[in-house]
N, C-alpha and C positions, 0 to 999 in steps of 0.2 A: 719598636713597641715600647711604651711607657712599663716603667720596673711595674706598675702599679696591677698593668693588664699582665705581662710574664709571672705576677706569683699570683693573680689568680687562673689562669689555664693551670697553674699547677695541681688544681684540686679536682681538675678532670683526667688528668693523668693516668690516675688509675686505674680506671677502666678499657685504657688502650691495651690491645691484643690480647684483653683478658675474658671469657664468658663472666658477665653476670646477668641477672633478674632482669626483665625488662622493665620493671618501675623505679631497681635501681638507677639504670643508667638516664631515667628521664628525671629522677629526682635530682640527680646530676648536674644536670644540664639547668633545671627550673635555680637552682639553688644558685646555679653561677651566674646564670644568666641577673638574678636578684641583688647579687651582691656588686654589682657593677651600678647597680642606681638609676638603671635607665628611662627615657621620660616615655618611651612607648618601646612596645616589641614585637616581633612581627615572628612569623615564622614561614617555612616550604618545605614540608615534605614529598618525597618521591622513594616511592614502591612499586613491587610488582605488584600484579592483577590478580595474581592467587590469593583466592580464599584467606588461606591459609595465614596470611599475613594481616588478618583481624587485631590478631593480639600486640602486636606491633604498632600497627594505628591505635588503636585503643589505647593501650598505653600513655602514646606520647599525648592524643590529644588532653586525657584526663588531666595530666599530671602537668605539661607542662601546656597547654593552649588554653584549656579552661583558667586558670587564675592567671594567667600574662599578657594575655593578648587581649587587645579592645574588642568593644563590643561589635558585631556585626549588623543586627536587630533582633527588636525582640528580647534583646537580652543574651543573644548566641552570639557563639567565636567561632571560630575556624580559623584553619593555616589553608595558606598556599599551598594544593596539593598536584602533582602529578601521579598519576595513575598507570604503567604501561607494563607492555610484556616485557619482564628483564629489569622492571626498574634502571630505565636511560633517564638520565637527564637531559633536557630538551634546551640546547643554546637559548639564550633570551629569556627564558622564564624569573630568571634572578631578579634581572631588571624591572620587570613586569609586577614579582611581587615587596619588590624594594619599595616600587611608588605607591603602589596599593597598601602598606606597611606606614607612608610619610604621611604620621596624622600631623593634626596641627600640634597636640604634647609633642609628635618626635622632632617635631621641627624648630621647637622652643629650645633646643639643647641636642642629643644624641637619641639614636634608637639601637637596639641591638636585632640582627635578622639572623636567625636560627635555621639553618638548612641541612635537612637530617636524611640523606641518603640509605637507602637497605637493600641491599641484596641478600638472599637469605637459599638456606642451605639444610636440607633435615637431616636430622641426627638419631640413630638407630641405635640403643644398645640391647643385647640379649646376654644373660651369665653364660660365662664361661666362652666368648664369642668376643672378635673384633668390634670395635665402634665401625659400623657404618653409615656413609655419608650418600645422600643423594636419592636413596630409594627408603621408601615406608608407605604403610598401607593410607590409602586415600580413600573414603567409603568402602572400606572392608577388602580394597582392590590395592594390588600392590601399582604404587604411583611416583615418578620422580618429583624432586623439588631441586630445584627448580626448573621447572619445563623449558624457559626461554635458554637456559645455558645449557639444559641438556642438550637442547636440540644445535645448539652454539659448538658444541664440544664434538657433536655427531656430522657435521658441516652438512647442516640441513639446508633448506632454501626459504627464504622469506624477508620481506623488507625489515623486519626486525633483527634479522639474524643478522645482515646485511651491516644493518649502523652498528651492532655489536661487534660484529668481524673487526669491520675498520678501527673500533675504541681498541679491540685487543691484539691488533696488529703496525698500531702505529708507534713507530720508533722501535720497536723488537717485535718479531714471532711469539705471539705468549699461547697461541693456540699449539704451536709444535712445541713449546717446553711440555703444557699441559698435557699433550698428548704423546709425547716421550717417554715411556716407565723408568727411563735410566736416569731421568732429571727429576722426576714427578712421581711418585707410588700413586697408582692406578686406585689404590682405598682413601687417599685422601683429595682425589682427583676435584671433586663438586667442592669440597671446601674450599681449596685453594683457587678452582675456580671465580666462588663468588666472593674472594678476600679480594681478588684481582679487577673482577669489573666495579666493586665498591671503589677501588682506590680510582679507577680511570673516569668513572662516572663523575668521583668529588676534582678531580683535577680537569674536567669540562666544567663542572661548576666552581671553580679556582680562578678558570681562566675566565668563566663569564663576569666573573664578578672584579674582577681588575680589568676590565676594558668597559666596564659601566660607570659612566657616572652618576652618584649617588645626589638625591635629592637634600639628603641633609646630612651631616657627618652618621656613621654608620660603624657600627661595631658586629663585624662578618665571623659567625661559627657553623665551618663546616664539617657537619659531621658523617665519613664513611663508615657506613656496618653490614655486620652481616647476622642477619636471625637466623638461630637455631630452632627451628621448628621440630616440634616433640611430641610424642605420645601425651606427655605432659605437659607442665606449663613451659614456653617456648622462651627463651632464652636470647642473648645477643652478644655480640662482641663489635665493637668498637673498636675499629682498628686502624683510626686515624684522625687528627685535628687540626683543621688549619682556621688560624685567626688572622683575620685581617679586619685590623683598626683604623680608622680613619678618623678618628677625632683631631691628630696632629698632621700635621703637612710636613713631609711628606709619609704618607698613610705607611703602617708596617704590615708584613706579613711573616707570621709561625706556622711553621708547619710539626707536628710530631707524630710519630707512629710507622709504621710499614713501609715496606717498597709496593713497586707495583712490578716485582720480576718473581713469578710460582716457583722459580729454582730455588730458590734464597730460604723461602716457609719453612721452619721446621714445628712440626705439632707435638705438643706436650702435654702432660695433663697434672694440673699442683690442684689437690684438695678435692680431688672428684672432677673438677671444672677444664676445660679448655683453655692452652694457652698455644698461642701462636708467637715465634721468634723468626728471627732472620739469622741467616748461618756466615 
């Protein structure tokens, strides 16, 4: 990686393994992706299906898809989105909106492709009462968040379950850590859950994206998170970056942030907010 690209990922840093705002972290992104100079930018998002991840979308499209990304028609943007139960990333889609992304500006010089992963996780507090994770009321009805991982965690049946098993069973057991209380506290169980399929999900989009070849040089930010969905306004954590540059031959790759082993999480809380470490 060019010193030039290493000290700017520095100024996203911050937000790794830490909750903030959801428009901070897209102003974030919009800010950095900006100061790189690039001739076009593209973006892919991928989330779950719930509802509940309105704010999420919303967010990123305002902030960072409306003033970066070309025009579609009409005058409209949009990102490359994926939509599914569990927010999986789907092999090949990188590729797919990499080219859809190679306007003739990106092609004149560099593009940067912004790919923003969510797994998301609700957060409950009551005074005087633990923070709980994973259940709050949904139309007045007590509901978990997220459904795809609950039912992931409960070794439910279903072709979505299915491709998540395998993301979270390959190369270690992370369903039996998850499901161990002697490794895993049973209260931060859904967190760490969906800190686990963010990281697996951006590392199938890691690997899609270094076995593609790119249409024009390319400057790759992959971003895993996880929303905190709230009573209130819904929050996020950012819990990992990986950049990979291709302006120079041969292309580099940065990674920073988390593992993808739930033993390791420890949960903390500095300033009111959420912080997650590794032990």
């Amino acid at each position: 990686m060019s010193c030039d690209s290493a000290w700017r990922v520095d100024t996203l840093k911050r937000f790794v393994a830490k909750e903030h705002r959801l428009d901070d972290v897209s102003t974030g992104i919009r800010d950095w992706v900006r100061s790189l100079k690039p001739n076009s930018v593209g973006a892919h998002q991928i989330n779950c299906s719930d509802e509940c991840e309105r704010e999420c979308v919303e967010s990123f499209h305002k902030i960072v898809v409306r003033p970066l990304l070309p025009a579609l028609k009409y005058w409209t943007r949009s990102s490359f989105r994926t939509v599914n139960l569990g927010g999986r990333y789907e092999m090949g889609s990188v590729g797919i909106a990499e080219e859809h992304y190679t306007t003739k500006e990106a092609a004149q010089g560099f593009k940067v492709l912004v790919v923003k992963l969510n797994a998301h996780v609700s957060v409950h507090n009551e005074p005087g009462e633990p923070t709980m994770f994973g259940h709050m009321d949904r139309y007045h009805t007590q509901s978990v968040y997220c459904g795809a991982l609950h039912a992931l965690l409960q070794d439910a049946e279903g072709a979505f379950v299915d491709e998540l098993r395998d993301s979270f069973q390959r190369g270690m057991d992370r369903l039996s850590v998850l499901r161990d209380p002697e490794q895993v506290d049973p209260k931060v169980r859904a967190l760490y859950g969906a800190i686990t399929s963010a990281q697996l999900q951006a590392v199938r989009a890691m690997t899609d994206v270094l076995a593609h070849d790119s249409h024009c040089p390319t400057v790759y930010l992959i971003l895993p998170c996880v929303t905190l969905n709230r009573h209130d306004d819904d929050t996020e954590i950012v819990v990992g970056l990986h950049l990979i540059d291709e302006r120079k031959d041969p292309r580099t790759h940065e990674y920073v942030g988390l593992g993808a082993d739930p033993s390791r999480y420890v949960l903390d809380h500095l300033g009111g907010r959420i912080q997650v470490t590794e032990s």
